[in-house]
N, C-alpha and C positions, 0 to 999 in steps of 0.2 A: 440575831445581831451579826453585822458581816465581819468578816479579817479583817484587823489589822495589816499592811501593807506597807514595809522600809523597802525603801530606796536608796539605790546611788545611783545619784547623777552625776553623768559626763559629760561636764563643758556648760558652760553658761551662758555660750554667746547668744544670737538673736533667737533658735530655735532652743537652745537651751534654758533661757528665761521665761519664753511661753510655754513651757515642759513643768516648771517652781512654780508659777503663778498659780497651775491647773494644779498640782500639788498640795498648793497651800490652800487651795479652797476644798480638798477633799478633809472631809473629818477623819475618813478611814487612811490618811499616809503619811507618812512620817520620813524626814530624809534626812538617812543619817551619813552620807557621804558624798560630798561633791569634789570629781576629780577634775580639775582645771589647769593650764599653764598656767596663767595668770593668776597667781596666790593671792598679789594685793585685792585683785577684785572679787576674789571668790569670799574671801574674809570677810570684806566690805558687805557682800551681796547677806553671808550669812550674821553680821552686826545688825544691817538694816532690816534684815526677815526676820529678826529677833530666833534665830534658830539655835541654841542652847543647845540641842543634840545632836548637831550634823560637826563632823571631822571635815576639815579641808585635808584633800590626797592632791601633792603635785604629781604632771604627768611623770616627773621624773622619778616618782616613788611608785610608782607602778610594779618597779620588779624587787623593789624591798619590803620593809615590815607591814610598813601600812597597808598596804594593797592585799599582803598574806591576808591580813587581821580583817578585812574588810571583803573579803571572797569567801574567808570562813567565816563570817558573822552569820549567823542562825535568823537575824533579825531580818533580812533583806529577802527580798522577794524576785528570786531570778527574773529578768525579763531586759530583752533586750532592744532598745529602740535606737533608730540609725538615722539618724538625718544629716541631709547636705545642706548647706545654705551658701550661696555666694552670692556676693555684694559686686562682681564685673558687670 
């Protein structure tokens, strides 16, 4: 049987939603943190994904408890993915 596999994701915008989508169809990952500016819609996004174990992290909680709490979570699987996307 393979790992289990937590996540945090950063940011939700357009390359960020096809990041959750691919996410949510894996059986093996679980996202238990998405850091976003936009709080109303990261909420919204985790209401509508029916995600019950994911923490919304504002980017302005980055350098307080949350982010501690969520860098030392055991659960998360370092991995670091970087994309650009503009809309000009």
């Amino acid at each position: 049987m393979l790992e289990q596999i937590g996540v945090s994701l950063f940011g939700v915008g357009v390359a960020g939603m096809i990041h959750l989508l691919n996410l949510l169809h894996s059986a093996r990952a679980s996202v238990y943190y998405i850091v976003e500016r936009d709080l109303a819609r990261a909420m919204d996004i985790v209401q509508k994904c029916h995600l019950r174990d994911t923490t919304v992290v504002s980017v302005d909680d980055t350098t307080r408890a949350k982010f501690s709490r969520m860098t030392g979570d055991l659960r998360i699987f370092p991995v670091l993915q970087c994309d650009f996307t503009s809309t000009l």
